[in-house]
Structures are given as C-alpha cells and as structure tokens.
N, C-alpha and C positions, 0 to 999 in steps of 0.2 A: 628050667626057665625061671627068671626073674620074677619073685612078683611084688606088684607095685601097688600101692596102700588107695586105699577108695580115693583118699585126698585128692593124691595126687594123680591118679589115671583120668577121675573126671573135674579135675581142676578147667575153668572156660577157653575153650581156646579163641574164641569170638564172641564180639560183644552180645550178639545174639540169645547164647549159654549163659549168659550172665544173669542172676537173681537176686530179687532185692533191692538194688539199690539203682531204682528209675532216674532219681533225681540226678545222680553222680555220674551217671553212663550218657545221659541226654547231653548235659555241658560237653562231655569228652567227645560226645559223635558228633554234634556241631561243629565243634571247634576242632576235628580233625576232618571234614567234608568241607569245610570251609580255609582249611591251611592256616585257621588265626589259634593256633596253643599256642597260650603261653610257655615263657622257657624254662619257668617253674613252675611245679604242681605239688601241693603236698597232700596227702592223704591220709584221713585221719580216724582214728575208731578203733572198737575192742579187736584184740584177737578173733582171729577165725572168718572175717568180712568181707576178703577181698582185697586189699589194700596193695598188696605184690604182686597180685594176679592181676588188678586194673594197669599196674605200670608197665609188667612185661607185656600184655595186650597192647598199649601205646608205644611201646617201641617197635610191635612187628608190624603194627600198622604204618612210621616214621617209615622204618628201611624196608620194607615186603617191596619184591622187585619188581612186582608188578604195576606200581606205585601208590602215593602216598592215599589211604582213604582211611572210613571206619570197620572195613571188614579186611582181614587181612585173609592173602590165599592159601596163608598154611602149608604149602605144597614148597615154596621154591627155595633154596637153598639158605637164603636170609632168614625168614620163618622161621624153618627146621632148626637153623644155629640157635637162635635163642628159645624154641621152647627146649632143645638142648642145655640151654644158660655155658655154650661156647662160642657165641658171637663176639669179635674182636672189638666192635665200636658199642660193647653193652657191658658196661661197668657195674655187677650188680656185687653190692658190698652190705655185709652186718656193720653197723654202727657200732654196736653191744661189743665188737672184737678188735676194732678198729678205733678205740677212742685217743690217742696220741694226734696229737698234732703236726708230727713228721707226716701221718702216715696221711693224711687228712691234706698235708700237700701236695705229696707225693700225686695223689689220686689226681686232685686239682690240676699238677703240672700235663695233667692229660690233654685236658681242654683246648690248650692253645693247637693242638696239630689237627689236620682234620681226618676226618673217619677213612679209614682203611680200605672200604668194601661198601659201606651202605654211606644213606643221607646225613645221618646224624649220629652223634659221638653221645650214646644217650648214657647216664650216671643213675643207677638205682638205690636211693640209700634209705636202708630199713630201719628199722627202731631212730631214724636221726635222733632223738631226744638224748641219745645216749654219747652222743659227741659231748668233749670238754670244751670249755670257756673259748680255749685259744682257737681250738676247731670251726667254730663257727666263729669266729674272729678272723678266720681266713678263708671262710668260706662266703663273708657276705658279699665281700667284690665281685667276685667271679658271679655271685647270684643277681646282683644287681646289672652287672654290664658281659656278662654270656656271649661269646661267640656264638654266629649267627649259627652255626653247624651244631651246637649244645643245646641240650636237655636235659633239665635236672627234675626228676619226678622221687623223691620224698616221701617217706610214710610213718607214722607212729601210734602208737597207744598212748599216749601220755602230751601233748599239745601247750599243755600247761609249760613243760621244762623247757620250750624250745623257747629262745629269747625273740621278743615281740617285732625287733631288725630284720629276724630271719622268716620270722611268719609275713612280714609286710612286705617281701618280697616274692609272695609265693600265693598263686592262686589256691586256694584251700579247699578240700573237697570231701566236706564228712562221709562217713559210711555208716550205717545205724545197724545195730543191731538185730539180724536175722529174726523175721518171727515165727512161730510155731508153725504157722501154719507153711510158708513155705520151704522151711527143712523139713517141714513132714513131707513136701509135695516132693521136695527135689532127693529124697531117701528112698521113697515109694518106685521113683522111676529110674532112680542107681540101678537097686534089686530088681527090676524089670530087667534092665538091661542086663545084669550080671546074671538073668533068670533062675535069682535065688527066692526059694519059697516064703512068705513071712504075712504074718498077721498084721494087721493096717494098725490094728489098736494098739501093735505093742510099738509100733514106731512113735507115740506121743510121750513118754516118760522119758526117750530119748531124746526127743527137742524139748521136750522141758528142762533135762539136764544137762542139755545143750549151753542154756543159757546166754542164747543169741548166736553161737559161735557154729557156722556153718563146719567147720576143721573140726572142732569137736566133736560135734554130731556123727562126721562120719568117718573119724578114730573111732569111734563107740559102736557105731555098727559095725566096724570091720570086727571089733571084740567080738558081738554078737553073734556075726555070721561064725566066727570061730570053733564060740563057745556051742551054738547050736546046731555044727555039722553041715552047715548050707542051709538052717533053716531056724529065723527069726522069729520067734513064737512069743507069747506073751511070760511064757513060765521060763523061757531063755530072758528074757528082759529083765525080769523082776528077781530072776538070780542076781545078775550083771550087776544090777544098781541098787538090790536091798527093798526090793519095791513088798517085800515079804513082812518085812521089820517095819513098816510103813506106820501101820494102825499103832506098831505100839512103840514108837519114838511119839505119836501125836499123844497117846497116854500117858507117857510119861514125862511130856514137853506140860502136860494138864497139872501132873501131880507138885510144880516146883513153884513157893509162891516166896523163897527167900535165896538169896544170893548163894548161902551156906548151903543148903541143899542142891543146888546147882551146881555149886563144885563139887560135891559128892557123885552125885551122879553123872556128872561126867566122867570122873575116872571112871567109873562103871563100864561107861556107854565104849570107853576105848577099848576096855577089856573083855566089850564082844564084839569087836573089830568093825565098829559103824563110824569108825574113820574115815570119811570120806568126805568130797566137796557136796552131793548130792543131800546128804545128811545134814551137810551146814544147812543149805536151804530149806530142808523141810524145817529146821527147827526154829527156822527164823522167819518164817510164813506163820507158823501152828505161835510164836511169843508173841509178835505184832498181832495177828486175831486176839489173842488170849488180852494184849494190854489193850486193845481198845473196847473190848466187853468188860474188860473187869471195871470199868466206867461209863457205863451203859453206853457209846457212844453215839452220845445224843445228836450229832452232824452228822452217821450215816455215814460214815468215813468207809469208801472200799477199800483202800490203801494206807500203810502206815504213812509215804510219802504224802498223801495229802492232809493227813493229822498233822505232820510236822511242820509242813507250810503253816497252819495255825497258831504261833505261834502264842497267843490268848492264851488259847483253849488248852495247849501242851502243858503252858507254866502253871495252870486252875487245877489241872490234873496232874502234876507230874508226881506231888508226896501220894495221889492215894494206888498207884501204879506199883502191884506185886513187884520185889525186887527180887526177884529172882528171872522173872519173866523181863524185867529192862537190862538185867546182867546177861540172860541169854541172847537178846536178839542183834546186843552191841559185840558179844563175843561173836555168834556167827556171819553177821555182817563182819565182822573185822576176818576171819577164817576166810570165806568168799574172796576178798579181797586180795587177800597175798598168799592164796593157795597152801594155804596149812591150818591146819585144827589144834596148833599145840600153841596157843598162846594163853597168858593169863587173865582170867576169866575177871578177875577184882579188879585188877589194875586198868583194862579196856574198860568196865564200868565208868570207873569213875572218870577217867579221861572223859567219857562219852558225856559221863552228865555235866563236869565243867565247863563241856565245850557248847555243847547243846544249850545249857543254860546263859552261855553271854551273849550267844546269837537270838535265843529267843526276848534276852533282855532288850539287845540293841533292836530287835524290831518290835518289840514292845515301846520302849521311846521314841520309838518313828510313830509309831503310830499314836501318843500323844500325843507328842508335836505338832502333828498332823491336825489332831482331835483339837490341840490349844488353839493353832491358827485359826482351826472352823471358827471357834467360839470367839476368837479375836475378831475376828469379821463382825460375826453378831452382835457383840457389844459393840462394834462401832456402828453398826446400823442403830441400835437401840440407843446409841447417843445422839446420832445426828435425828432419830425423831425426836427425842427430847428435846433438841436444840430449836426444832420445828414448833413442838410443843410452847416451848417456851415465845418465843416470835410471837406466834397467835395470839396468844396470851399481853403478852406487853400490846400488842396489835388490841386486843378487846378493852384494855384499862385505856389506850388512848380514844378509843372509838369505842364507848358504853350503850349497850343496846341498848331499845326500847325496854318496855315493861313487858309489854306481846311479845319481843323476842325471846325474853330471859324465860316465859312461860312455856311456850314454844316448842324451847330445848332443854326443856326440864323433862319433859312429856317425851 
C-alpha cells in the first residue's frame, strides 16, 4: 500500500478543517454563500499556509454537483476529480516551470470555450511571481475582462515581483504565518488520529522550527515518527533538530565578540555537521540578545525588529555593538532566508551595515525635518507674540499711563 505523507493525507478538504487563517476563509465563505467571488483572487504568504489548498477548496466548492456553496460534499464525482487534481475544467499549473510566454498562452487560449463537465473553467497558478514580463503582459486582458465561466485564483511567496496591473486586478488575500500554538494544536491531533504515541513537549521545538510553515511542521514530524518507530518522544526531537547541541551553539554564539572569530568558528561549527536552518535561528535569536545587552538596552527592547525600528537609538549604538555578534545575526538572517548556510560571512556584514545605515540615516532626516518644522512653528508663534509685543508697546508710548499705573505694574 501506498503511503502518503502527513501533508498531504490531512491537507483541508473543507473550509471547516481549515486553521489559521479566519480572516482569509471568512471573505472566501461569504463570497461563495453569496455567489459574489471575484474572478480573481490571488493568495499571498510564506511557504507551508495554505495558499493551494484554499484554491483547490474554491474550485470544488464552483463545480461540486451538488451545487455552488462554502462547503463542498466531497463525495460526487466533481469533488473527487479535483482533490484527485484530474478534473478537466481545473487548470492547475507551476509558474516556476511554465515561465515562457507561448506557454502562458497557450493555457489562456483555454478560457474562451466553456467547461467540459462543471460550472466553471477554474486556472490555478502557483508561485505566479515567476511568470516573465511578456506573460503577464498576456495575461492582463484576459484578467481584466474574464469570461463569465472563468476563474483565476493566483498564489505566491514573493507579491513584490508581481507587477502592480496584475495585482489591481485581483482581489488579494494574505495568509499569515501559522503560530505555535496552532501547529502544536493541529500535530497533537494528526498523531491522535494516526494513534501515534508522543510526548506534547516534544511537539514545540517542532513548531518552533516550523517557522510558520504548517507543510513543514508536518514533513518534520513524519521524520519523527520515522526516526522514533511510531513514537515522538522528546529524545526523538531533540536528536532530529540538534536540540542536544542547543546550550552549547548559545555558548559558543557568547564566546564571539569579533567578525574574525566568527568566521573561524564557523568552519568549526560545519565541521560538526550543525548545518542546518534550525541552527541558523538559534544563532540568530542567541546575537540579536547578545547585541542588545552588550548596550544595556536601555528601551527594553523584546525584539531585535523593534530596536531597528529605532532608528535613533540603532545609529547612537551601532560602533559600540560586538562585531562579530552584528556579522553573525546578518549572516544567519541571510542563511534563513535563501535556505543555505554556505554564504559569506564578511561580505553579508557589510552589505547589512551599508544598507542598514542609509535607511536609518534617511529616517533619521525624516525625523529632523520633522523636529525643524515643530520648531518652525514655534518660532512663528514667538514672532507673532513679539509682533503683539511690539503693538502694545507702540499702543503704550501713544497712550502714557498715569503715574498710579506705571506703579501698579511695576509691583
């Protein structure tokens, strides 16, 4: 027998199963209880959130033959075809593979006939951001003026690359982030269901390593369950993810207060195979602590992201900030980033501080600016008293008080 990966066995098949993302599901169920979706929708957020599973969700809701609502009945033939992904009028296509322009028409020349078998002729296209120039150059017509029979539901990591045409034609619909607390909730009751044995506590270092990413999470515990014979334990976990080496990557994250040292001990660090993304992040939790104590941080800062909001307080502190601790939290923030540990450690430094420092200049001038206009105010107020001042004053030499008054207002 087959078998099929946690992902994908309890992937949602109704909005119901669905977690996390109230906000995103509420617009979707309205708007398909009410027959008003839009006839584009694009979906936006990290890996691992839902993004493909909310679209295929909206297409068996479109064509389920029982007809059109927010719950589909899963059971009839239409359903089945697409959580199959062999329904005829459900176009579901990688971007990432698809990036030509022929091909990109080719899919478009779909649109104009109508669906096969169900209501709508629905187009799934993933990663979009990864379509060329010419691509969405032919694809904005079709997005703009959609055959009534069409549905184009859109998804990406990246929101930034897709041009601003094609976003203003698409109703948009972020996905945040999974938090801890509910990958722990929806891991805890996988392993119920798969009535695999496991310790609750060891399921948290896996959503922390998760790092939003619901897909993640439970690839890691299918490792787990593997690695630990049907049964998720905490000394199964902390093999898995290194949670062993834990205390003394934080010791040794303590012992780096220069750039050079840093690169040494990274080769080190490789060469006892603490190669991994989970490692990035401790080390780059354990440098952000480290840089903001090594300046007593007097703001109380929980987070490095809100020290850097400050942009003041960053530029006041940024020479007396150990370099080796700002080399490392730029190196493994850059590792996190594009899923590899083998970049160079000097060169991301200094990129970081370049860049870092023109942005904190430029809102440092904002905030000038800002601070001259206050005081340009005030000096106008404190002219036009003077002006007042002065008035009175011409006002008193033409009208001379008495001698009782000049007393008066001396007193």
């Amino acid at each position: 027998m087959e078998h099929m990966n946690l992902a994908r066995k309890y992937r949602p098949q109704k909005f119901d199963d669905y977690v996390g993302q109230e906000l995103a599901v509420r617009a979707v169920r309205n708007s398909l209880k009410n027959q008003t979706l839009h006839s584009s929708l694009l979906f936006t957020g990290t890996r691992g959130v839902g993004k493909t599973t909310m679209a295929r969700l909206i297409a068996k809701c479109l064509n389920c033959e029982k007809g059109v609502s927010d719950t589909p009945c899963n059971t009839c033939s239409s359903c089945r075809a697409i959580t199959e992904g062999r329904h005829v009028d459900v176009h579901e296509v990688d971007a990432a593979s698809r990036t030509k322009v022929e091909e990109t028409k080719d899919l478009l020349s779909q649109a104009q006939y109508a669906p096969n078998g169900g209501r709508y002729r629905i187009f799934i296209i993933d990663e979009v951001h990864m379509l060329s120039q010419s691509s969405f150059n032919a694809l904005l017509k079709t997005l703009e003026e959609p055959p009534s029979h069409v549905k184009f539901l859109l998804a990406t990591t990246d929101p930034q690359k897709i041009p601003v045409t094609v976003i203003s034609r698409c109703i948009q619909l972020p996905l945040s982030a999974m938090s801890m607390s509910i990958i722990q909730d929806r891991m805890s009751y996988i392993l119920t269901q798969e009535r695999v044995s496991f310790d609750k506590e060891a399921l948290e270092p896996i959503a922390q390593a998760a790092n939003g990413s619901m897909r993640d999470a439970l690839t890691m515990l299918d490792h787990a369950v593997a690695l630990g014979d049907g049964n998720v334990s905490m000394s199964v976990v902390s093999a898995m993810l290194g949670l062993d080496k834990e205390d003394m990557i934080m010791r040794w994250v303590d012992t780096i207060h220069t750039s050079d040292t840093a690169l040494q001990q990274l080769d080190s660090m490789r060469m006892r195979a603490w190669d991994n993304e989970y490692t990035a992040q401790l080390i780059l939790r354990r440098a952000q602590h480290n840089l903001l104590q090594s300046v007593g941080n007097q703001h109380d800062f929980e987070l490095w992201d809100k020290a850097v909001q400050n942009a003041v307080w960053m530029i006041e502190h940024w020479n007396a900030f150990p370099a080796g601790y700002v080399a490392l939290q730029y190196w493994a923030a850059h590792c996190i980033d594009h899923k590899q540990m083998h970049s160079d450690l000097e060169v991301e430094k200094d990129v970081a501080m370049v860049e870092f420092q023109a942005v904190a200049e430029e809102q440092v001038n904002v905030a000038a600016s800002e601070q001259s206009h206050s005081h340009g105010v005030d000096d106008q107020e404190v002219l036009a008293q003077d002006e007042a001042s002065e008035t009175e004053d011409a006002h008193d030499v033409e009208s001379p008080k008495s001698t009782s008054e000049v007393q008066t207002s001396l007193f």
